[in-house]
C-alpha positions as CSV (number, residue, x, y, z in Angstrom):
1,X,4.0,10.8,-26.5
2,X,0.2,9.7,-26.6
3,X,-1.1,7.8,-23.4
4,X,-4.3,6.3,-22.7
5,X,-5.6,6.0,-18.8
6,X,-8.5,3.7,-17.8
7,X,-9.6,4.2,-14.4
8,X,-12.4,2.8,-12.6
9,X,-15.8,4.1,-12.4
10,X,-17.6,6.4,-14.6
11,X,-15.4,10.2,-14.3
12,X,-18.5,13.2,-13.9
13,X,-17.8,15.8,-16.3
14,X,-16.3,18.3,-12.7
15,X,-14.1,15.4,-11.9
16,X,-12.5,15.0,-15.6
17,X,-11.8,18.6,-15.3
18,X,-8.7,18.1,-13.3
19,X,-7.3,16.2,-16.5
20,X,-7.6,19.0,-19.3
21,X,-5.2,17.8,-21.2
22,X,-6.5,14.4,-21.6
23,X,-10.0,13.6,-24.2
24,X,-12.4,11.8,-21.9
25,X,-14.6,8.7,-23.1
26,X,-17.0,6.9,-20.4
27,X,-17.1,3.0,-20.9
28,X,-19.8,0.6,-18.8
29,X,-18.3,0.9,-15.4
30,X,-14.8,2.6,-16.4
31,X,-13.4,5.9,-17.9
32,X,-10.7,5.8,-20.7
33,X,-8.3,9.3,-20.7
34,X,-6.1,9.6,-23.3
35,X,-3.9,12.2,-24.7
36,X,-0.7,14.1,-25.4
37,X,1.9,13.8,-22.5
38,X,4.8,15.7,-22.8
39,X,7.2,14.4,-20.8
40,X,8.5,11.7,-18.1
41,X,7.7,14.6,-14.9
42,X,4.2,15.5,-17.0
43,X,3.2,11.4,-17.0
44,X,4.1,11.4,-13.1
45,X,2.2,14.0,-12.3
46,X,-0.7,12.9,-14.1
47,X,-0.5,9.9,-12.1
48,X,-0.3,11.6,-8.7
49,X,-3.7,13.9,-10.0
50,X,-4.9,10.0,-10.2
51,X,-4.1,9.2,-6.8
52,X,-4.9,12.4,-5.0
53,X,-8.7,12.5,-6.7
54,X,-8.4,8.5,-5.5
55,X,-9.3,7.3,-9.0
56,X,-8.1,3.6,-9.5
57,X,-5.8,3.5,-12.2
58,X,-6.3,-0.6,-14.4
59,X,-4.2,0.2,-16.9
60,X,-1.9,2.7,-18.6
61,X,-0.3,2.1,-22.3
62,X,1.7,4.6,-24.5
63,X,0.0,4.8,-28.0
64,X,1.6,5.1,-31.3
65,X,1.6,8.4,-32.9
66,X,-0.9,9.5,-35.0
């Protein structure tokens, strides 16, 4: 499963390091994440990472396979 993350605010290249699984792309005032999750437990942690750094999360979508 592919998921994309926007969050708010522009992620510094330290604080995208807690998210190496996920490709990183800065847009005017937010940061889009998006990757390879592998499972329900890997999507949920990757949401509490989110939470703990206290990154706003707008939206989250499942993409369609490449």
């Amino acid at each position: 499963m592919r998921y994309e993350f926007r969050v708010t605010g522009r992620l510094s290249t330290v604080m995208a390091e807690a998210f190496p699984e996920l490709e990183r792309v800065l847009a005017p005032e937010q940061t889009v994440l998006f990757g390879q999750v592998t499972d329900e437990a890997h999507l949920y942690g990757l949401l509490v990472r989110f939470q703990g750094l206290g990154l706003r999360v707008l939206e989250m979508r499942q993409l369609p396979e490449p």
